[in-house]
C-alpha positions as CSV (number, residue, x, y, z in Angstrom):
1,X,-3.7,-19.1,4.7
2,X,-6.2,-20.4,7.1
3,X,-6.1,-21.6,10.6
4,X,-7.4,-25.6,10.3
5,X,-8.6,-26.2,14.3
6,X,-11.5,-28.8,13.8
7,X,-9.5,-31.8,15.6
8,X,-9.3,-30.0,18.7
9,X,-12.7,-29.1,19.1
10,X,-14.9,-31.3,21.6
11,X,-18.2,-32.1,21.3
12,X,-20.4,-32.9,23.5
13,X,-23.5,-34.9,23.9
14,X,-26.4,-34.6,26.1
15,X,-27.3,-36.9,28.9
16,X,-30.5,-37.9,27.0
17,X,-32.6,-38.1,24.5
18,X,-34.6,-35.3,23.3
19,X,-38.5,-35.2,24.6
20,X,-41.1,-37.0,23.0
21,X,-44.8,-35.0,22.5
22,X,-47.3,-38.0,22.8
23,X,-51.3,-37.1,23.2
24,X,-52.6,-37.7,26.9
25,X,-54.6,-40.7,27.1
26,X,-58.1,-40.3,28.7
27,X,-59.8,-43.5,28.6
28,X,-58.7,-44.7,32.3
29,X,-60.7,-42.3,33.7
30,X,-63.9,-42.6,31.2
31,X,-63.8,-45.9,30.3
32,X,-65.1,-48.7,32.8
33,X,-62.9,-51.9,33.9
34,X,-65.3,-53.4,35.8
35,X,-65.2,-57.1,34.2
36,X,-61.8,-57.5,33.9
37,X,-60.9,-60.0,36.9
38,X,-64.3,-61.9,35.3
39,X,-62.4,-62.3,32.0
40,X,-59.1,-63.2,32.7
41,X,-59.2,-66.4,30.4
42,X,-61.9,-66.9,27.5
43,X,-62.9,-64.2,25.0
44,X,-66.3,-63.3,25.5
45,X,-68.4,-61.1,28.3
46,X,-72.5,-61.6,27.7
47,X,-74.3,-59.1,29.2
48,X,-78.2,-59.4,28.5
49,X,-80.6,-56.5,29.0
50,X,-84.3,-56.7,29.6
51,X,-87.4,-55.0,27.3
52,X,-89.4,-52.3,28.7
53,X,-92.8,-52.8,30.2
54,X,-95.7,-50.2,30.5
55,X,-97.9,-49.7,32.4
56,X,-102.0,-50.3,31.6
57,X,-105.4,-49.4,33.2
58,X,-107.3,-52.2,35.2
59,X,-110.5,-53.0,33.4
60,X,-113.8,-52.7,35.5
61,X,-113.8,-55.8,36.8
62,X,-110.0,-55.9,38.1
63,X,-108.5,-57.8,34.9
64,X,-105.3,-56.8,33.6
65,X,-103.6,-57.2,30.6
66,X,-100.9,-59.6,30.3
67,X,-97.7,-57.9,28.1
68,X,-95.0,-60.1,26.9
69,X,-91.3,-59.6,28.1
70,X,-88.1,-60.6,26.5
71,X,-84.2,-60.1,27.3
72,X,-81.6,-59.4,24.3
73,X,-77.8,-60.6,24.9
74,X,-75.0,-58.5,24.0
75,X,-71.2,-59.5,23.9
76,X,-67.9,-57.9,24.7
77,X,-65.2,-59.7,22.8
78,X,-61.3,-59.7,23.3
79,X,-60.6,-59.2,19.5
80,X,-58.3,-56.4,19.3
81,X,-54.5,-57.1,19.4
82,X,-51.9,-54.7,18.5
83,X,-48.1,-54.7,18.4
84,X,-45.9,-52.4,18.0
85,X,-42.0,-54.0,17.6
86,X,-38.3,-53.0,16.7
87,X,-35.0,-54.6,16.2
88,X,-32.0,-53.9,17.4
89,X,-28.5,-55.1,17.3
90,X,-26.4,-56.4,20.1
91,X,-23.3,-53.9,19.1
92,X,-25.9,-50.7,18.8
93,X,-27.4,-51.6,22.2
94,X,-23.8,-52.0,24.1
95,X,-22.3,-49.4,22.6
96,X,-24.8,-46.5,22.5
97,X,-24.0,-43.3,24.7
98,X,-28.2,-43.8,25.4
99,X,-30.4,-46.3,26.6
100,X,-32.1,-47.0,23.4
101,X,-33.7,-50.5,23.8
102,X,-35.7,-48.5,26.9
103,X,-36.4,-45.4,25.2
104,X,-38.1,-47.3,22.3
105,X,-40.0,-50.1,24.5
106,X,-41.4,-47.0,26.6
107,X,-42.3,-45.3,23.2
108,X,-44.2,-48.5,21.7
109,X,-46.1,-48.9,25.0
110,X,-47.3,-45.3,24.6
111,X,-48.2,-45.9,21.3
112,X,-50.4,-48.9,22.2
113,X,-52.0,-47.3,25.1
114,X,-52.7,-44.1,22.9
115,X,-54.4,-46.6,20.2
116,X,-56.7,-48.1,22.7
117,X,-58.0,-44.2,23.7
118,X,-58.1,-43.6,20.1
119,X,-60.6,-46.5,19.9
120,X,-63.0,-46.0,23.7
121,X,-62.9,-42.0,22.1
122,X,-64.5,-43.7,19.2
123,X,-67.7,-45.4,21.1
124,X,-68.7,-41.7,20.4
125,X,-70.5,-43.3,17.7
126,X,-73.5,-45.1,19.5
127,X,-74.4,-42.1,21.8
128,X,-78.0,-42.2,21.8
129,X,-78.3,-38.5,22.1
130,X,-76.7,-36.0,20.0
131,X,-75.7,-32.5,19.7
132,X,-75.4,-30.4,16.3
133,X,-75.5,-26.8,14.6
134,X,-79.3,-26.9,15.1
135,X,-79.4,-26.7,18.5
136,X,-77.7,-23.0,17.6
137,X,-80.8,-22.2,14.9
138,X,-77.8,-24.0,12.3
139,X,-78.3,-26.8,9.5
140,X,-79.5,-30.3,11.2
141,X,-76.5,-32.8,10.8
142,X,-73.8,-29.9,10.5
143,X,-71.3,-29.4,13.5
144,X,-71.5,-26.8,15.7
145,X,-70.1,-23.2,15.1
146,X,-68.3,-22.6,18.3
147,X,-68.6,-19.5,19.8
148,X,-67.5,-17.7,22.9
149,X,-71.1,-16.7,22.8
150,X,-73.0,-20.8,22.5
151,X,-69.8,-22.6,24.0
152,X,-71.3,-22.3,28.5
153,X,-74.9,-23.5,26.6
154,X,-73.0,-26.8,25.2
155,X,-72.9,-27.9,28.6
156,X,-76.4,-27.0,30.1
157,X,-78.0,-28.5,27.2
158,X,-75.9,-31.7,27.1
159,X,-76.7,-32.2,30.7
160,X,-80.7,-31.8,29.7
161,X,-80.3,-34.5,27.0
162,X,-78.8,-36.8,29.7
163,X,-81.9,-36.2,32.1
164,X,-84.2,-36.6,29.3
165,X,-82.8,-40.5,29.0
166,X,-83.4,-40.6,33.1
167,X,-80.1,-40.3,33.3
168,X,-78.9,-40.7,37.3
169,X,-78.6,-36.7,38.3
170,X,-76.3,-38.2,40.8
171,X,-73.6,-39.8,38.9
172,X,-70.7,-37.9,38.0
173,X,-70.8,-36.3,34.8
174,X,-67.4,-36.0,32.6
175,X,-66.5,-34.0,28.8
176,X,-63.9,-34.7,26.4
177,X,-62.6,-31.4,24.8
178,X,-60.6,-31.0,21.9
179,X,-57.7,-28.3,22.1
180,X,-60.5,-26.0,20.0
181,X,-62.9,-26.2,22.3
182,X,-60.8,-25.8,25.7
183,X,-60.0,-22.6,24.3
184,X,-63.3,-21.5,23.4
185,X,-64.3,-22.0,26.7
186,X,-61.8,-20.2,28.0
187,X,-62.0,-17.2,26.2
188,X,-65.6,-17.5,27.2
189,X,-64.5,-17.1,30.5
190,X,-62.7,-13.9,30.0
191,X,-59.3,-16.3,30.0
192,X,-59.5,-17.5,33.4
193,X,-58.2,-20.9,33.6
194,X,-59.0,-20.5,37.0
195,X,-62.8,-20.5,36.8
196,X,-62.8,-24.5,35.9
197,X,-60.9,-24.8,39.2
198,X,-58.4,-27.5,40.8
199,X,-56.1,-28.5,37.6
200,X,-54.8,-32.1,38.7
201,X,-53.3,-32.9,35.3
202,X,-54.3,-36.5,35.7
203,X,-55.1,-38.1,32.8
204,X,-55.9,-34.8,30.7
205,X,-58.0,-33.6,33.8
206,X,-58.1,-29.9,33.2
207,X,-61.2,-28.6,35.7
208,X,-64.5,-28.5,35.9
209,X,-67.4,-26.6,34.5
210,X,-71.0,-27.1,34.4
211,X,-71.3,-29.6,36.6
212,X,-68.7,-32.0,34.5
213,X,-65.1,-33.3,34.8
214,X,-63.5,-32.1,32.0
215,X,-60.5,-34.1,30.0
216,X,-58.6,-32.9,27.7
217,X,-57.8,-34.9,24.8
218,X,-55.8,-34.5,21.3
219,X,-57.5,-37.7,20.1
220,X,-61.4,-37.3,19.5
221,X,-63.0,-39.3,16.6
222,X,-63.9,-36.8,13.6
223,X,-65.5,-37.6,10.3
224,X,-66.1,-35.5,6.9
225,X,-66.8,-35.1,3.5
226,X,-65.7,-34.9,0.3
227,X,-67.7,-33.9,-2.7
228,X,-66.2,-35.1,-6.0
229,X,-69.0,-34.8,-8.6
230,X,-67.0,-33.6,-11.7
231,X,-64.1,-35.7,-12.9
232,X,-60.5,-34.2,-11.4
233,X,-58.2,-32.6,-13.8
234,X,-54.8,-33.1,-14.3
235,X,-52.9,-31.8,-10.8
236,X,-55.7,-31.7,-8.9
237,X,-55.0,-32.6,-5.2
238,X,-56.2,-33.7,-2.3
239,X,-54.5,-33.6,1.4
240,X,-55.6,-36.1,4.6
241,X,-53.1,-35.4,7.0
242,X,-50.2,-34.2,5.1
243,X,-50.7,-37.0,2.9
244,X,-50.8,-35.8,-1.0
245,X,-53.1,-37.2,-3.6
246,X,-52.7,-36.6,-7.0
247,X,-54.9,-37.0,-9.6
248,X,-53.3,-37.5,-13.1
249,X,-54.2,-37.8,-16.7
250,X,-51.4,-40.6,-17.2
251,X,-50.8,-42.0,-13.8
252,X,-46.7,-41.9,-13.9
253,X,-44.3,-43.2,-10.8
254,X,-44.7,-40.2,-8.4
255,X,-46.2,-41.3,-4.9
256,X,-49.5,-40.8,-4.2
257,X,-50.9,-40.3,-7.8
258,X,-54.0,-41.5,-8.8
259,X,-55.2,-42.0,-12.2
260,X,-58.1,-39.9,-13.4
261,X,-60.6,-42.4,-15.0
262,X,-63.7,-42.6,-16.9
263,X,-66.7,-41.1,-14.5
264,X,-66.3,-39.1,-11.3
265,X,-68.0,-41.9,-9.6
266,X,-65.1,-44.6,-10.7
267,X,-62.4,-41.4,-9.3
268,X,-63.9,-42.2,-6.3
269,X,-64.0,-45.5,-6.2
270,X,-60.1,-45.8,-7.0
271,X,-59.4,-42.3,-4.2
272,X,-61.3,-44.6,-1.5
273,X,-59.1,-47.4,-2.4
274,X,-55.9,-45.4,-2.2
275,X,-56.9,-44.2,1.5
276,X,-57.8,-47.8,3.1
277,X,-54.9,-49.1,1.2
278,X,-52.4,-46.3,0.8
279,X,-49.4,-49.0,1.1
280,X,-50.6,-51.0,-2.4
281,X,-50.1,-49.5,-6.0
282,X,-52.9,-50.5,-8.9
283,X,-51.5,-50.9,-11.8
284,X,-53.1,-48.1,-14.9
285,X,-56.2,-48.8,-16.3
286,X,-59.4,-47.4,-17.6
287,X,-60.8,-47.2,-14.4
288,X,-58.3,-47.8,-12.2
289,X,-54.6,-46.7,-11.3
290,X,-52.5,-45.8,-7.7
291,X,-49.1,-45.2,-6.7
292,X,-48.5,-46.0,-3.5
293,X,-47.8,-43.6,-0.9
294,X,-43.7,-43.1,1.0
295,X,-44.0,-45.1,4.4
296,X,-43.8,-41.7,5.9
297,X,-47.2,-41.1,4.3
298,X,-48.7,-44.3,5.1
299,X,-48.6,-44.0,9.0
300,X,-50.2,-40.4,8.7
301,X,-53.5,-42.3,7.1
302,X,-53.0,-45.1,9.8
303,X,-56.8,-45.2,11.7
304,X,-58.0,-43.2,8.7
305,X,-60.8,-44.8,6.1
306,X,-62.9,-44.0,3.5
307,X,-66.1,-45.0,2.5
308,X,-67.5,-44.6,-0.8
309,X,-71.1,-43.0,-1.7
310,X,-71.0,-43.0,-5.2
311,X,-70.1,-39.0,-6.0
312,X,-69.0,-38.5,-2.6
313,X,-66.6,-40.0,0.2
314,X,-66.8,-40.2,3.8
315,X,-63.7,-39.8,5.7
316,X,-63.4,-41.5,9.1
317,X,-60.9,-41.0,12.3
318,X,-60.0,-42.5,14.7
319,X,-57.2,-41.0,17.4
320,X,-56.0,-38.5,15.4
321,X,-58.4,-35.6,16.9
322,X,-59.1,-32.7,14.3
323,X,-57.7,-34.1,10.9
324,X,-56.0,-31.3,8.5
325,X,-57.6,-31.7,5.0
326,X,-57.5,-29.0,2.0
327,X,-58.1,-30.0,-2.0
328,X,-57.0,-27.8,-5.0
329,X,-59.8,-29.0,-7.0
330,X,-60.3,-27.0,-10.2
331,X,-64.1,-27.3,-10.1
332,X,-65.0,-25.1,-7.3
333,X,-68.3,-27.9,-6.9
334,X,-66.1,-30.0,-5.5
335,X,-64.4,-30.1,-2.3
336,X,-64.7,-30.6,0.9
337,X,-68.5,-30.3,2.6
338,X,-69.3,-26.9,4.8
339,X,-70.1,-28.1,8.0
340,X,-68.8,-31.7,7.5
341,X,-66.0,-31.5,9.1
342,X,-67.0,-32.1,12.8
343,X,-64.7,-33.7,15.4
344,X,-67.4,-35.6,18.0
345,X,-66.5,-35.2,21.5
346,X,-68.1,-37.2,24.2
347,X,-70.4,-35.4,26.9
348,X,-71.4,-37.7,29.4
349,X,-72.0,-39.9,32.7
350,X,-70.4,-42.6,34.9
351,X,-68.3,-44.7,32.5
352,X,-69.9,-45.2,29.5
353,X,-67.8,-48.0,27.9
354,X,-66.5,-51.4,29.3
355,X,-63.1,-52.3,28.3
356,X,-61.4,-55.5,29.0
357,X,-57.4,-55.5,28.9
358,X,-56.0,-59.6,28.7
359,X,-52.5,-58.2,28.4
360,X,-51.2,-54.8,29.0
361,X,-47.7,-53.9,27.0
362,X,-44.5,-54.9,28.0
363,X,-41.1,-55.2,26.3
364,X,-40.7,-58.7,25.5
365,X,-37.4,-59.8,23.7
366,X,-37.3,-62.7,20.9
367,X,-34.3,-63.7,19.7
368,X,-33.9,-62.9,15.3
369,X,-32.5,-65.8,13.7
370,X,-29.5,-65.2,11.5
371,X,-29.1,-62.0,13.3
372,X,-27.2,-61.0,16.1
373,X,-29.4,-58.5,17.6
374,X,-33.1,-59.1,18.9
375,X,-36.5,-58.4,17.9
376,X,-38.7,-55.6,20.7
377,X,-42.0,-56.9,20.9
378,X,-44.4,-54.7,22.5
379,X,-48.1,-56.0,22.0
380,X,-51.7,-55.7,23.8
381,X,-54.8,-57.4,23.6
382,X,-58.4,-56.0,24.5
383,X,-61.8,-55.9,24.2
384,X,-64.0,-52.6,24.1
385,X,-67.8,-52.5,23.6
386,X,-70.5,-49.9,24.7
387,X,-73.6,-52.1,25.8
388,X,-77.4,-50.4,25.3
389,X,-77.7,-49.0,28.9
390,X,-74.0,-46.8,27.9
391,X,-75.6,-45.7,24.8
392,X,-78.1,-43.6,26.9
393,X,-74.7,-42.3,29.2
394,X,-73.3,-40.8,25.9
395,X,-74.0,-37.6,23.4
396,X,-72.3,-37.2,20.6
397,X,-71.2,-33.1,20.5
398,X,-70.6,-32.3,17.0
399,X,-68.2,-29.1,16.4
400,X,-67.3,-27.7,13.2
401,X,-63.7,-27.9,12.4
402,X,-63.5,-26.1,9.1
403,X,-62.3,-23.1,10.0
404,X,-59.4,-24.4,11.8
């Protein structure tokens, strides 16, 4: 015999929901909103820029020489818009313990606002200076091997690369580090948080050092590369964010397989395909063959492509900030590129980007039809460009991330 007490047992329920971890968005206070009154109707900022002119000798008799001068137009278009919606039933809404229709609005707007750092993290791209492991005696082109040792010369040397554009020594100087590299630097520093001074916490503002603002930020643009030059074998694998790829003889049902075919080259064609489009099955064929990946899967490649070079793929990302990838490839050729792996972190001056926001989020409620419950629209639309004089603000700091 047993005592049966469940019935009289209460349980209780918090006052709220449990916390949500969302990355600390950055672009605010990097990004510049200067033209956003100008452009609140239309779609389109120009913003010309003029040719250089040089300077010549007079000739003996006081002639000059004329030189000819042009201006180039560049544009800033509103061409980004993003949602991010729900539903929700009248009877779950009334009748929850929480405020759920809040909870999720506030979530989608985070989501949004982290996308558009994601994307001004990403201008990264058209620094006109760069920074790589041959600064440090390394390969040209490879990231840099962060050391406690290199980490204080990052800064100095990012600032010379700055003046050598002539660069306004004035203007306030700003860095976006990665998790990796805030805690190079402060090992470097014999673990004194304190040495990058005042910690406001605004925006991912974590100090100074060097002479720069620094931010930190969980959502830097990263790239790499994968070397497949011999054909998979059966079970071979490949992992992009805790999304699993399969290769397989016989493609099968499983999600995420993809069907070894003729060449190594045509592998790679189909693997690119299954990353861009990881929510689409091919059907089996020579040279072809996906299964598509769970939903689960398919947001962890969201912001992720892939483009193909033949024996070889390049993997882009944008938002995510250092990207987890492995392979169980049986040919040891193969794999994942040494020094390839590089998250690119932005080192640089005033506020290199312009970024026009038409409409910021908002939860917005449409009524479903044939539903008693309503649809949570959340939804933004912006432009974002980096015009040729915030080209020269920017270098691109390239850090290995293979070891991590």
């Amino acid at each position: 015999m047993s005592n049966s007490l469940d019935a009289s047992i209460k349980e209780v329920w918090s006052m709220d929901y449990q916390e949500s971890f969302d990355k600390v968005n950055v672009f605010e206070s990097i990004a510049n909103f200067r033209y956003e009154a100008d452009l609140k109707t239309g779609d389109t900022l120009n913003r010309p820029y003029i040719s250089e002119v040089s300077v010549n000798t007079l000739g003996a008799e006081g002639s000059y020489t004329r030189q000819d001068i042009t201006t180039t137009n560049e544009t800033l278009t509103v061409d980004q818009e993003k949602e991010a919606t729900f539903y929700l039933k009248d009877i779950d809404a009334f009748q929850s313990h929480y405020p759920t229709r809040e909870r999720f609005a506030k979530q989608c707007g985070i989501k949004l606002a982290n996308r558009i750092d994601g994307d001004v993290l990403g201008e990264v791209v058209n620094a006109d200076s760069t920074m790589d492991d041959s600064i440090f005696g390394g390969t040209s082109g490879n990231g840099i091997n962060l050391t406690t040792s290199n980490v204080l010369r990052v800064f100095s040397i990012a600032n010379r690369k700055l003046r050598e554009l002539d660069n306004d020594p004035s203007e306030r100087k700003f860095a976006t580090l990665s998790p990796y590299f805030e805690q190079v630097l402060i090992d470097s520093l014999g673990g004194r948080e304190d040495a990058l001074g005042e910690r406001t916490g605004i925006n991912g503002h974590i100090g100074r050092y060097g002479g720069f603002e620094l931010f930190s930020s969980n959502a830097s643009y990263w790239t790499g590369t994968l070397a497949i030059a011999a054909n998979p074998s059966d079970g071979d694998t490949v992992v992009i964010n805790g999304a699993t790829f399969t290769f397989k003889s016989t493609l099968g049902t499983t999600a995420g397989n993809v069907h070894i075919t003729s060449s190594a080259a045509n592998t790679v064609d189909s693997l690119v395909a299954a990353i861009n489009t990881p929510g689409t099955t091919v059907a089996s064929a020579t040279d072809a063959g996906f299964v598509a990946l769970s939903s689960a899967d398919q947001k962890k490649l969201q912001d992720v492509t892939a483009t193909d070079a033949t024996t070889s793929l390049t993997l882009v990302s944008e938002g995510h900030g250092h990207l987890a990838v492995s392979e169980t490839f049986t040919d040891t050729d193969d794999g994942w590129t040494t020094g390839l792996e590089i998250e690119h972190l932005i080192f640089g001056q005033g506020r290199p980007s312009d970024i026009i926001v038409q409409k910021y989020p908002n939860m917005m409620t449409k009524d479903r039809s044939g539903y008693i419950g309503q649809d949570i629209v959340n939804y933004i639309v912006y432009g974002l460009k980096t015009f040729d004089d915030g080209d020269k603000k920017m270098v691109d700091v390239k850090i290995d991330t293979q070891s991590l």
